[in-house]
Structure formats: C-alpha cells, structure tokens
Residue, then its C-alpha position, 0 to 999 in steps of 0.5 A: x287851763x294852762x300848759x307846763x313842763x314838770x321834772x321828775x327828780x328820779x330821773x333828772x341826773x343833773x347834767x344841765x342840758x336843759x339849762x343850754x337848750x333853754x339858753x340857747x333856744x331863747x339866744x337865738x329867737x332874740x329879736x327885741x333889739x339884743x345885740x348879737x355877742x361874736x365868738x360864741x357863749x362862754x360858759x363855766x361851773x361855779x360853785x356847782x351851778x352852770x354860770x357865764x360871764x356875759x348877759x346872753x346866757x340866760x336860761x329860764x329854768x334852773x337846775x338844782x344840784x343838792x345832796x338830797x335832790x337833783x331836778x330843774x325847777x321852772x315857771x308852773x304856769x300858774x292859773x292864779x299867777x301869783x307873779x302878775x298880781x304883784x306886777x304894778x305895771x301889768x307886764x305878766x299876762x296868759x296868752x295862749x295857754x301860757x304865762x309870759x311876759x310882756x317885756x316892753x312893759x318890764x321895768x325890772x322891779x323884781x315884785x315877780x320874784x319875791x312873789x313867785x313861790x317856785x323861786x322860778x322868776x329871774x331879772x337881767x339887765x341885757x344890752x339892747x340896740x339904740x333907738x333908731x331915733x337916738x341921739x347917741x348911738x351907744x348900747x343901752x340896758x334894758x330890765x327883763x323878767x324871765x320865766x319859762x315860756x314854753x318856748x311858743x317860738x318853737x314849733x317842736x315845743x319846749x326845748x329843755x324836753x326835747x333834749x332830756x336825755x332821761x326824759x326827766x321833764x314832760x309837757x303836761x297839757x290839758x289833755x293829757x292832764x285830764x288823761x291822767x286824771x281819768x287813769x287815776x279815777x278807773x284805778x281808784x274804781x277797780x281797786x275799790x270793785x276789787x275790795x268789794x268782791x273780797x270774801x267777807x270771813x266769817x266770825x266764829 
C-alpha cells in the first residue's frame, strides 16, 4: 500500500507555504539537466493563486483558495493509478511506495491529467541543457508531467508537511493507516458494549 499526505481543510489557512516548500525543495533536487535560473524565483499573486513568470516554480501540490473551502490538493498515490493506465508510453510506475514519474519516458501528452480524478496532474515545458554530443549548443525544451512524489529526495520526508505552520497536511503510511483503522474499530466495539449494557425499560 502506498504512502500519501492528505489536508485537513479545518485547519489549512491558505497561506501557500506548501506550495514554496514544495517548489523550492524540487528546484533544488533538480539534477536532470535543468538549467540553474540566477537572481532567485520571482513570485507573485494572481488572480488569488501563487504564480511566476519563468518555468522553475513548479509546485506539485496546489492550493485552492474559494469561498467554501481552503485546502492544498496533491497526488493521493493511488493504488489503481488511474494516471498510469492512461499513460501510452508507461512513464508512471510505483517504486518505493510512491507514485512517480519516469521523466525520461514523458512525452508530455497531458493523458495523465485528463485522467487523474484529483486534477493533481500538471505538464510544464522546462529548459533543459543541451546533449553533451549536440551539434548546437543552445537550451532546449523538455515535457514533464509532475505530481506529488513525496519528496523520496528528502530524508525529513515530504516538505509541504514539514512547513505547515497549522499542521494541515500529514503523511498518512500504512502503519499509521492501519493504527487508525484499528482506533476505529475498538471505538465501534465500545460504543456497540456501551449499547448492550443499556437498561432495556420495561413495557407497561
């Protein structure tokens, strides 16, 4: 069974911290070739979500900001993968308890997104470094699917977590899944003794 950080929308306040941890954690785990950006992100607030105007912001959670509800919405980790069966090229696989996305095999066709239920899915084009072997030497474009992969790069584990300051998201494995679901059932047994124990009144 797989991991996966869920919200709890009583307590997310909206604050986007996620969404920078998240960036910002992935920016600088990039190892695949993305160019280096110099004079830092340029971030800004548009249209009530948190936006910027170069490709190497890219969080993999967003949070949603309405009238009803506040809460970051992120990859579930599905079991069935809804997203990988609609992959043609088989570029969504588990490893290690975790969704993820083999970005090597990407072509950036966006079947992921239609498929993913969560709307948890996102494709950027991102500047990649030449091909040492290249015959010209300028950057080049390269299709990614992101999602959530509960940042494996991280010893500490997920960042967005980390930095809640409500403590809105939580890493749900499956031990402490199955905690709950054991905390759960010993509730449903007392309350069901608790009926049982009831006088019965009597009819007259």
């Amino acid at each position: 069974m797989n991991s996966f950080v869920i919200a709890d929308p009583s307590l997310c306040i909206g604050c986007r911290t996620c969404e920078v941890a998240c960036a910002v954690s992935h920016q600088s785990s990039s190892g695949s070739g993305t160019l280096e950006r110099e004079g830092g992100l340029q971030l800004a607030i548009e249209d009530g979500h948190l936006v910027s105007k170069d490709s190497y912001f890219q969080p993999r959670l967003k949070v949603i900001v309405g009238s009803k509800v506040t809460t970051p919405v992120l990859c579930r980790q599905c079991e069935d993968k809804p997203c990988a069966l609609a992959c043609p090229n088989n570029a969504i696989v588990t490893e290690d308890g975790c969704v993820k996305v083999l970005q090597a095999r990407c072509i950036g066709c966006k079947s992921c997104v239609v498929a993913c239920p969560y709307g948890a899915m996102a494709v950027v084009v991102k500047e990649v470094a030449p091909a040492a072997g290249a015959l010209f030497k300028r950057p080049q474009t390269k299709a990614q699917a992101l999602k959530c992969d509960l940042c494996r790069h991280r010893e500490a584990g997920p960042a967005c977590v980390e930095v809640c300051p409500t403590q809105a998201l939580r890493l749900v494995t499956p031990a402490s899944l199955g905690e709950l679901n054991r905390q759960k059932q010993l509730a449903s047994a007392e309350a069901m003794g608790a009926c049982q124990r009831q006088p019965v009144l009597a009819r007259g």
